[in-house]
C-alpha positions as CSV (number, residue, x, y, z in Angstrom):
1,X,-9.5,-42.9,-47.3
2,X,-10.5,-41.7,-44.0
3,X,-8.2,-44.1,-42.0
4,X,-5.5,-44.8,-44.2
5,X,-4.3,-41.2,-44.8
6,X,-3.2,-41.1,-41.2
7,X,-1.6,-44.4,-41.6
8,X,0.4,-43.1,-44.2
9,X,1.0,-39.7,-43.2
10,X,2.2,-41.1,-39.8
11,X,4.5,-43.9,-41.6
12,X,5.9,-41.6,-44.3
13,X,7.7,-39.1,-41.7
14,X,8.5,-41.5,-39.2
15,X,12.5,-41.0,-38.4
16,X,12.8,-45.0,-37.8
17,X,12.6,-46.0,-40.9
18,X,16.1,-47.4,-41.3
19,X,15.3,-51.0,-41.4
20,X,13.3,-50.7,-44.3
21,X,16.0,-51.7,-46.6
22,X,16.4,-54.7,-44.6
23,X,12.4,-55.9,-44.9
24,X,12.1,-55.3,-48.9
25,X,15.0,-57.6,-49.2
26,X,13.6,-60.2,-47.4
27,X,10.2,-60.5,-48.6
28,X,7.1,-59.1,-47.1
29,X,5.6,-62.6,-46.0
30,X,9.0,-63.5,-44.4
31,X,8.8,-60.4,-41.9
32,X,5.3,-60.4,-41.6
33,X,5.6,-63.9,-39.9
34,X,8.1,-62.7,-37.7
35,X,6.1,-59.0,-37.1
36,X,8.8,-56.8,-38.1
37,X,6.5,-54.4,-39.6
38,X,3.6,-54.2,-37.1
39,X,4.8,-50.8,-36.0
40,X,4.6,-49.2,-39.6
41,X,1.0,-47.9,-39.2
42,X,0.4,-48.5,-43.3
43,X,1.1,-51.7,-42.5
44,X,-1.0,-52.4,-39.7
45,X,-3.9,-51.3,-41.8
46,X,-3.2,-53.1,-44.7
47,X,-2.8,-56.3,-43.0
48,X,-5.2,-55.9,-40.4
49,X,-5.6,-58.2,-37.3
50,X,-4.6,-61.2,-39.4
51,X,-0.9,-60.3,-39.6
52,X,-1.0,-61.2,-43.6
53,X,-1.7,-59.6,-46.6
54,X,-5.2,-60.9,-47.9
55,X,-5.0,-60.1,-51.8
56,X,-2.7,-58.8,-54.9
57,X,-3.5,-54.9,-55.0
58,X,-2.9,-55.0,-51.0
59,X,0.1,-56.7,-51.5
60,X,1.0,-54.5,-54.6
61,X,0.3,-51.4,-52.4
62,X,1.9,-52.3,-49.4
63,X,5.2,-53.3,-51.7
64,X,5.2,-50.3,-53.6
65,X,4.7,-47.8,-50.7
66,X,7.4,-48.9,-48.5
67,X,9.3,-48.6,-51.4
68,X,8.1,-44.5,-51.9
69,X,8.8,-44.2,-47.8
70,X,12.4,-45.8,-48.0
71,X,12.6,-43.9,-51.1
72,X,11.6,-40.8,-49.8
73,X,13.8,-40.5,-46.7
74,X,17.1,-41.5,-48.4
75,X,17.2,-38.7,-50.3
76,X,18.6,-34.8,-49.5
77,X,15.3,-32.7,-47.8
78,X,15.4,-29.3,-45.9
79,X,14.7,-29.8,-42.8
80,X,12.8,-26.6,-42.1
81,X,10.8,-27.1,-45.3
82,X,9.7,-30.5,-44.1
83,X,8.7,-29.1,-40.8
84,X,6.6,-26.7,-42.4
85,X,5.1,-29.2,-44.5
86,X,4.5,-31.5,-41.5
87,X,3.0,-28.8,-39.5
88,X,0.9,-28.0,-42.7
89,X,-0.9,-31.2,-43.4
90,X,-1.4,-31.9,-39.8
91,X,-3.5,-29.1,-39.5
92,X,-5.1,-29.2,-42.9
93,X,-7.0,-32.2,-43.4
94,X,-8.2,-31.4,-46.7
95,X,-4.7,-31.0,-47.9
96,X,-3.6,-33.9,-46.4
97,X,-6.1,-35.5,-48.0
98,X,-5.7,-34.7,-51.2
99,X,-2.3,-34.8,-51.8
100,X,-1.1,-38.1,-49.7
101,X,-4.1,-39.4,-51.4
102,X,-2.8,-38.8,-54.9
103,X,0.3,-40.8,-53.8
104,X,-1.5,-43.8,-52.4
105,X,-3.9,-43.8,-55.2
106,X,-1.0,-43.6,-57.9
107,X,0.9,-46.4,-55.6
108,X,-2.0,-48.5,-56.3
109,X,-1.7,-47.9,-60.0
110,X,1.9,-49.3,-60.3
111,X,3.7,-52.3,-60.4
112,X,7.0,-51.5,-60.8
113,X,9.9,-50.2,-57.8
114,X,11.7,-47.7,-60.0
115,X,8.4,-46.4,-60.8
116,X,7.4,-45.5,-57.1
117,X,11.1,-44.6,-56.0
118,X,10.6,-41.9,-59.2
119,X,7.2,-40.9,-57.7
120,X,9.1,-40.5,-54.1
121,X,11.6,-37.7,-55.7
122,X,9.0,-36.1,-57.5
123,X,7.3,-35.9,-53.9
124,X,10.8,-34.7,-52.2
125,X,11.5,-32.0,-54.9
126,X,7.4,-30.8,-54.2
127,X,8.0,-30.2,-50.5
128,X,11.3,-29.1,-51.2
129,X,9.9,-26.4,-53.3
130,X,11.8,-27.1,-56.5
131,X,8.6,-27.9,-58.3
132,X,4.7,-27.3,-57.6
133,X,1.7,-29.1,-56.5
134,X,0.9,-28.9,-60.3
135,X,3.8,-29.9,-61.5
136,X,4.3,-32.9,-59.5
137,X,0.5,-33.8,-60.9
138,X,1.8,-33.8,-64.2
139,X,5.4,-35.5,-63.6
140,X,3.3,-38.0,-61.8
141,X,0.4,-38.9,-64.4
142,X,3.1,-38.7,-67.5
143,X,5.2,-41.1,-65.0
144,X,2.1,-43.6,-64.5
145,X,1.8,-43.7,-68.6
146,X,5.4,-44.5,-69.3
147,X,7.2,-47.8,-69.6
148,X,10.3,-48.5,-68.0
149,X,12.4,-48.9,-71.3
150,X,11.0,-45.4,-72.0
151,X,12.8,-43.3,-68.9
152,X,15.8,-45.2,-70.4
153,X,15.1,-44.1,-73.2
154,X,14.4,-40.4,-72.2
155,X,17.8,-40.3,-70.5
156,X,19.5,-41.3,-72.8
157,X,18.1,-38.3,-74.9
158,X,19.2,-36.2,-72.1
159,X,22.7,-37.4,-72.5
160,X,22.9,-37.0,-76.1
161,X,23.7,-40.9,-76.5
162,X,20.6,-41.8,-78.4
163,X,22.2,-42.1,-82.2
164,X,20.4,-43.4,-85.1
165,X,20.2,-46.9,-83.9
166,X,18.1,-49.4,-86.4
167,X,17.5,-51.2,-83.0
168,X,15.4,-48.6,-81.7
169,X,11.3,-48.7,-82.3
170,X,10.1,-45.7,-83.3
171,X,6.4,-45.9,-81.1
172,X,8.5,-45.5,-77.9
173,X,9.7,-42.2,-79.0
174,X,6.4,-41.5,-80.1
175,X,5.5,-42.1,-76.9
176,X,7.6,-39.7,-75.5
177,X,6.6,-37.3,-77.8
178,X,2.8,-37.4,-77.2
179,X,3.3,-37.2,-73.5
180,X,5.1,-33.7,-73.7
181,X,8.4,-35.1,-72.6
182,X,10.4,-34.4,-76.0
183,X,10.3,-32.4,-79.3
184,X,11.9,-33.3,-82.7
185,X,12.4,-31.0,-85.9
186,X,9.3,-32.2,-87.3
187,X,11.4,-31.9,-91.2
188,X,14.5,-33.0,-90.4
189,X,13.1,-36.1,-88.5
190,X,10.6,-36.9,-91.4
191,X,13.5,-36.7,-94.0
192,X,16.4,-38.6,-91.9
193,X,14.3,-40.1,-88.8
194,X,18.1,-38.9,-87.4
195,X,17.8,-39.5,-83.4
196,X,20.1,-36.1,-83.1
197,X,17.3,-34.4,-83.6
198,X,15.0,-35.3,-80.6
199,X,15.4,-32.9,-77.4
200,X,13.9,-32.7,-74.3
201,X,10.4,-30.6,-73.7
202,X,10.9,-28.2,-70.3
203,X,8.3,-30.8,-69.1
204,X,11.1,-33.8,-70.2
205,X,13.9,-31.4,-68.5
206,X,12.2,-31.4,-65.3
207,X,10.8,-35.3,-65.1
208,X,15.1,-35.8,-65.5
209,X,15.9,-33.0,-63.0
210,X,13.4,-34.3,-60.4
211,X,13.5,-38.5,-60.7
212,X,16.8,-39.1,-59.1
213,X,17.1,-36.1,-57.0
């Protein structure tokens, strides 16, 4: 990862990033013709030489991290903190390493937008200070197991709009459940399976706090 870190790093906290939007909307083939991206380092790497993207995982990887970087600099940052951050990883290889590596390698690992716009938050709200290096290590591996229909699910838990619904499986909440992210009066639920009784874990309070921040 001794090349793309840089890549990354350098693409991630570019300040011309406006015309992302613009380039996921299109397609990636469509403005790779036309070399719209070549100044994104990440994307110079990816595609190399050739100008295209020679397999699936590239082409997952490149779709899914310019959706973290457009992602990641929509959203409310301090400014100082960022800085300091900046400054930080610059200087520290091995931090860089390790933590922009972590996104890249759980970037990989996806397949689905919402999924790495999520990730992108939890990312913010770390350098933000809201949450910690551990932290975003466990938002992000509970976030990797989950299936889309459960963070619908989980919010609506949060909103207290999840009523004992006969459409609703029970191995999604399960889910849920085994990953830390809710809890449920283990005798109540047993004797009414009422969806009343399911609340959020602190670990499910702060996945909600963090994934639209």
């Amino acid at each position: 990862m001794d090349k793309i870190i840089p890549s990354f790093q350098k693409s991630l906290f570019d300040d011309n990033n406006d015309f992302l939007e613009d380039i996921l909307e299109f397609g990636i083939d469509s403005v790779l013709e036309e070399g719209l991206l070549k100044d994104i380092p990440i994307v110079g790497f990816l595609v190399g030489t050739k100008n295209v993207v020679q397999n699936l995982q590239d082409r997952n990887l490149l779709n899914q991290t310019l959706q973290f970087i457009k992602e990641f600099n929509s959203g409310n940052i301090d400014e100082e903190k960022l800085s300091k951050y900046k400054v930080t990883i610059s200087n520290d290889s091995n931090k860089a390493e390790k933590e922009l590596g972590r996104v890249l390698l759980i970037l990989n690992r996806i397949f689905d937008s919402k999924k790495s716009k999520i990730l992108a938050n939890f990312y913010r709200n770390y350098i933000n200070g809201k949450i910690s290096w551990k932290d975003f290590c466990e938002l992000s591996s509970v976030l990797e197991m989950l299936f889309i229909s459960d963070i619908e699910i989980l919010e609506d838990i949060a909103d207290n709009k999840l009523t004992d619904n006969e459409d609703i499986e029970l191995y999604p909440i399960d889910r849920l459940n085994a990953l830390g992210l809710i809890r449920k009066n283990i005798a109540v639920w047993q004797e009414s399976l009422d969806f009343n009784f399911l609340v959020l874990s602190p670990l499910g309070i702060k996945f909600i706090e963090c994934k639209d921040f």
